[in-house]
Structures are given as C-alpha cells and as structure tokens.
DRENTORTOR-905064 format. One record per residue: residue in three letters; x, y, z of N, C-alpha, C in turn. Coordinates in pm, whole numbers, plus 32768, in hexadecimal, padded with zeros to 4 digits. Layout:
<atoms>
ALAXYZXYZXYZ;...
</atoms>
This chain:
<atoms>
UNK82237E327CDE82397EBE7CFE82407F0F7C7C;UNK82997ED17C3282A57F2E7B78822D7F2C7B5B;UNK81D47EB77B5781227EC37AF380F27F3A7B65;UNK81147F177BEB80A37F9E7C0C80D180437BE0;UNK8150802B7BFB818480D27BD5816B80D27B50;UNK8151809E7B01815880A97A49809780C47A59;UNK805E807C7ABC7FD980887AB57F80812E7AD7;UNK7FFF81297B4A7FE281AA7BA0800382217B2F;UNK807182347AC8809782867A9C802182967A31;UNK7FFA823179C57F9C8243794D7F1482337990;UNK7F0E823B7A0E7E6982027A3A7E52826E7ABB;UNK7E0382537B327E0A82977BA37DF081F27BC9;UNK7DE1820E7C6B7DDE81B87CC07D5881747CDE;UNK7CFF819B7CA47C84815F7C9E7C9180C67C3B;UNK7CC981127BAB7CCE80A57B5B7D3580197B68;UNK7D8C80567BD97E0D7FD67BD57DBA7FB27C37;UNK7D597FC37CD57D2A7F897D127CC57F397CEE;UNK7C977F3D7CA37C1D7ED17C317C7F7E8C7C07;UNK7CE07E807BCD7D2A7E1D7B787D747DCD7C04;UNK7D887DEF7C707DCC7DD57CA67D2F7D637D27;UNK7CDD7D8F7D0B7C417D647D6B7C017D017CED;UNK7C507CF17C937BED7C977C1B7C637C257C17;UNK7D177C427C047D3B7C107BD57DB17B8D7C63;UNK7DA97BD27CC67DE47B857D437DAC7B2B7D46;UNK7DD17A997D1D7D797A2A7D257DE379F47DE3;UNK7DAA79D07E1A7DD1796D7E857E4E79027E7D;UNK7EC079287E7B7F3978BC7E327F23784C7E8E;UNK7F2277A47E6C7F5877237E847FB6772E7EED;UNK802E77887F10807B77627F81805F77E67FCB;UNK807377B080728063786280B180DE788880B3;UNK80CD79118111814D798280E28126798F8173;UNK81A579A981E081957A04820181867A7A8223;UNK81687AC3827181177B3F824B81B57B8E8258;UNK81F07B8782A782787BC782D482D27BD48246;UNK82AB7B6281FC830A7B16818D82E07B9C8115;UNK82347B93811882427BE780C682567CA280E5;UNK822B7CBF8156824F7D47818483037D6D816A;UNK834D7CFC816883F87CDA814583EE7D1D80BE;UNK839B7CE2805983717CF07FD783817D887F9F;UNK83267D9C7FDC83057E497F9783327E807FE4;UNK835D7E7E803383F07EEE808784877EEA8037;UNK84A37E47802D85077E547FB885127E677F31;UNK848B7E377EE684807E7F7E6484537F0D7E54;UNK841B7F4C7E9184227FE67EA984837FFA7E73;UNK850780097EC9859480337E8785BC7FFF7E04;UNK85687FBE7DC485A77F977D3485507FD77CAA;UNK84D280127D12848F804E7C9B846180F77CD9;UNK847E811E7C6584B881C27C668430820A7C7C;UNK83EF82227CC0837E827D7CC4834782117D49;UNK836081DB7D7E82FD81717DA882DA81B37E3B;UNK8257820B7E29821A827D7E8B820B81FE7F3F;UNK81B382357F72815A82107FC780EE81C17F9A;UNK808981FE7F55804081BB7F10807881637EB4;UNK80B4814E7E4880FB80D17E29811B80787E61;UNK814D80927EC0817280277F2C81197FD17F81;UNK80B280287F98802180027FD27FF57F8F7F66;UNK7FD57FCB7F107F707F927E807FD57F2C7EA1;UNK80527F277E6180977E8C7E6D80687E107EE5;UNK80667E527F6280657E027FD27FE37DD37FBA;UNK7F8D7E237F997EE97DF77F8F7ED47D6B7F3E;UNK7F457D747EC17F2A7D1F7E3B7F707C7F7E8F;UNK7FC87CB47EEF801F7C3D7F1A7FBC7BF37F94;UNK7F5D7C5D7FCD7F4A7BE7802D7EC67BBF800D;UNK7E707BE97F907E197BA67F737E4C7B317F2E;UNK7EB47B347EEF7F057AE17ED17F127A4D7F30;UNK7F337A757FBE7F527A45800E7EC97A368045;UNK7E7A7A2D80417DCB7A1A805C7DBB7A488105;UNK7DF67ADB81207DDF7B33816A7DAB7BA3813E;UNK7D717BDA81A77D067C6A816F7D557CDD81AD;UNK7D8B7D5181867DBF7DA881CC7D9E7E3D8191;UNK7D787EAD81C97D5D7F1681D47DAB7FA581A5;UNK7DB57FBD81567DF38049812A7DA880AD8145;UNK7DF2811881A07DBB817681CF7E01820A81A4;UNK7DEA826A81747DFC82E5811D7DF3835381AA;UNK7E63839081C97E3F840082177E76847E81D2;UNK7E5384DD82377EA7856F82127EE085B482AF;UNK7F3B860A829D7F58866D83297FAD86D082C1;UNK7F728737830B7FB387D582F6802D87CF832C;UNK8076880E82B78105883882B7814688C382BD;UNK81CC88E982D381DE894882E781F1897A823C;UNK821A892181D782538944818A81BD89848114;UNK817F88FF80FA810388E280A5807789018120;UNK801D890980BF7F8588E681077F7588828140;UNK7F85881E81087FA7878C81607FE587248128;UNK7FFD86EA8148804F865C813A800985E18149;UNK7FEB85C780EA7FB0850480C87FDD849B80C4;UNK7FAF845A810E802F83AD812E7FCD83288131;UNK7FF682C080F27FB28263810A7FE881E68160;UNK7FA48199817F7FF4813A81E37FA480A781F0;UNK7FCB804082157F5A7F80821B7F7F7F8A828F;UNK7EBB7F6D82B17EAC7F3E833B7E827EB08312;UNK7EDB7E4683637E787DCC83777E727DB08433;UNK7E117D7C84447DE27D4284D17DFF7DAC8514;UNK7DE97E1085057DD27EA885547E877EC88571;UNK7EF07E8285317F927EBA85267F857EEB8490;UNK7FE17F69849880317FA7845480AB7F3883D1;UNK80837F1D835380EA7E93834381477EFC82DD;UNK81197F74828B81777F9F824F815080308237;UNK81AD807B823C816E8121821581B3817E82B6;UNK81E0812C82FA8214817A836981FA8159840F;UNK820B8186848281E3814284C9816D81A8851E;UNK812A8140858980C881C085A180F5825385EB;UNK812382478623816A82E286598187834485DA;UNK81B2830A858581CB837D84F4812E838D84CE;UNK80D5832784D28084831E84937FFE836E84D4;UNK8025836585517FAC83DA857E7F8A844F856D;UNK804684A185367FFA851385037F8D853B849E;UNK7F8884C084677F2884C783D67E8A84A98403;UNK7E1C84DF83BB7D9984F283C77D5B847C8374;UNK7D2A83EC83867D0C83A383057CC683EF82D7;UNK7CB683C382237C5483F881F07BEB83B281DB;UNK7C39832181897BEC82B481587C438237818C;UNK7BE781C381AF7C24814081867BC1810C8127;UNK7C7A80B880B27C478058804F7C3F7FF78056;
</atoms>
C-alpha cells in the first residue's frame, strides 16, 4: 500500500500500473482472495493518503500476486458540491471486492476499466 501511495504521489497511475503489470510475479503459496481484500482495507488505515485508487492499484498488485485477474474500474457522478466526483473500485467474477458496494456504486458512470 506505502510503494503504491509513494508511487501514486511522484508518478500518476499509469506508471505504478506498469510496475505493478511487469512486476506481480504469481507467489508459490495461494492467498485467499477474502485474506487479501482483509489486507488493503486494513492497511489503508495505516497509510495516510491511501485514496480509492491506491487501494485499487494495491488489490490489483495482490491478486496478480495471488494468480487472479481482477478489474479496476474508474467512474464519475455529479455532485452537489463539485462538477463531479471520481471513485475507483475491483471487480472480480462480476462482485464488487473493494471500493464500496454496488448500491453506492451505481451512482457512478464507468469511465474506464483497468
């Protein structure tokens, strides 16, 4: 979670997703998937900036890790406050695994999945 927020801060998210699509080798023991979604929900709270997208990018690095493929998806929805509001969130096997659940998540428009 720290390498991505340290990545995210001196880099954008393109470049930690290459380091993160070059450098996830497939680990020797599995994980489960629950085990690691545990992961970056509880280290979140230990690292100080650690957005949506951080959190995403992490889960991504963990379950290629875990020699699963899972989906980051980038939306937006208009707010009362701002123009809009941007959130990111991991889909694997068509569930919601971190970023919120789907009822929050419908207000948002995808933009992209990574």
């Amino acid at each position: 979670m720290l390498i991505v927020r340290i990545g995210l801060t001196l880099g954008s998210y393109r470049l930690v997703l290459r380091w993160i699509e070059r450098y996830a080798r497939p680990s020797r023991r599995p994980t489960a998937v629950l085990v690691l979604v545990w992961s970056v929900r509880h280290s979140a709270k230990l690292v100080p900036g650690a957005s949506c997208l951080t959190q995403a990018l992490a889960m991504r690095y963990l379950m290629l890790r875990a020699g699963e493929g899972c989906t980051i998806r980038i939306g937006v929805r208009e707010t009362a406050n701002r123009p809009f509001d941007a959130h990111a969130w991991v889909m694997y096997q068509g569930r919601v695994l971190i970023g919120g659940n789907e009822q929050d998540l419908a207000a948002f428009k995808p933009l992209v999945d990574l």
